[in-house]
N, C-alpha and C positions, 0 to 999 in steps of 0.2 A: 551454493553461492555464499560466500563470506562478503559481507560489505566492512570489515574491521579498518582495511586500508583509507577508507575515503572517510571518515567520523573526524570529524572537528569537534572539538569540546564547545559546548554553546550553541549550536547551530541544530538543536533540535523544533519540533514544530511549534511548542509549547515559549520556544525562548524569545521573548520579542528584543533582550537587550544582546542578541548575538552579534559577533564579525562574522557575519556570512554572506556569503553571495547572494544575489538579487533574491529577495522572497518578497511574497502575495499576503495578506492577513485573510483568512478563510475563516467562517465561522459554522459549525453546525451543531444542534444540539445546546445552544448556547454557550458554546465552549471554542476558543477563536484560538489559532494554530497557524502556524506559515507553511506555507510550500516554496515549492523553488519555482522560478519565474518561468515564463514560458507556459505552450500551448502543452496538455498532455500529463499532467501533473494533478490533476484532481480526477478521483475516480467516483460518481456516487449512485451508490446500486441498491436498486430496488428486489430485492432476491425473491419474494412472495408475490413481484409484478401486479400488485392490486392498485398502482396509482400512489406510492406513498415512499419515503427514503427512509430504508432500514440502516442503509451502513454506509460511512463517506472514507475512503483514502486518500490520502495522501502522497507524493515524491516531495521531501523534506530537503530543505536547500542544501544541505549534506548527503544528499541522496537516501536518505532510510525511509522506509515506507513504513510509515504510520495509519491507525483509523481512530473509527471511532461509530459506536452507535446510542443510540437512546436509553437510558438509564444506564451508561458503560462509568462520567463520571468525569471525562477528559478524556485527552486523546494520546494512546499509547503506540507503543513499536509495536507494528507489527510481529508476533512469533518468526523466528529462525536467522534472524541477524540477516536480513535480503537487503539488498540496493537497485534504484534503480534510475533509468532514465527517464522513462516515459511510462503509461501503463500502456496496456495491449486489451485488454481487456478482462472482463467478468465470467462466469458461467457456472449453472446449476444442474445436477445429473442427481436427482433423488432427494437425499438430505447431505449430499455431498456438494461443497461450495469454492468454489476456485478464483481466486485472483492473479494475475500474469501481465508482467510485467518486460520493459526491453531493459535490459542491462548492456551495454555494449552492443552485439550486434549481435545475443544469444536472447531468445524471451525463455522467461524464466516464471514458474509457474507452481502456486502453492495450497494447497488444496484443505480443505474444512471439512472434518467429517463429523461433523455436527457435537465433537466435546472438545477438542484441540488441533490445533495447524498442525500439518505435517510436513511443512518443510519446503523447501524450496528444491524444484528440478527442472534442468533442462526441457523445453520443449520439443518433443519428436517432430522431423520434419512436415509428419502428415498428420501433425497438432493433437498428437497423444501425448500423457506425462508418461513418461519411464517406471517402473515400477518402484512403488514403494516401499 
């Protein structure tokens, strides 16, 4: 998934003087970022499930998905250049970490294996990522 087409200059989550479409002011972390309007556009996940938020994303009124976690500093792009509509959801398999999202009418799904993102892929029908 390339999101290159849909990037407006200025319309990042960080930009509060952007011409963007409808955004929300979000803060976590102490660190305050926009998303784009609408239901389905903040994701914030508890990955350790002890009762506590490790890590919040974002759908960035340009569509980029952005996070951000505790001692991170600000809130950056997500790795792999992804866009989305909505999120889809979160999930944990070990020390492997996955965020997935709807882009158009395909969810799209990018997985953490605990030193760097690997990317963005297609969701299989019966909600498997495709090989990496």
């Amino acid at each position: 998934m390339r999101c290159q087409a849909y990037k407006r200059r200025g319309s990042s989550p960080t930009d509060s003087d952007a011409a963007a479409p409808c955004r929300t002011a979000i803060t976590r972390f102490n660190y305050t970022g926009y998303r784009a309007c609408g239901s389905g556009r903040v994701l914030d996940v508890d990955w350790d499930r002890n009762g506590s938020l490790d890590e919040s994303f974002v759908i960035a009124p340009n569509r980029e998905i952005w996070h951000i976690w505790a001692r991170f500093g600000g809130w950056k792009e997500l790795p792999g250049d992804g866009c989305g509509d909505t999120f889809w959801g979160w999930s944990r398999y070990d020390n492997v970490r996955c965020v997935a999202v709807w882009a158009g009418s395909t969810v799209w799904a990018n997985p953490f294996d605990g030193t760097r993102w690997l990317g963005w892929g297609a969701v299989l029908a019966d909600g498997r990522l495709p090989p990496m």
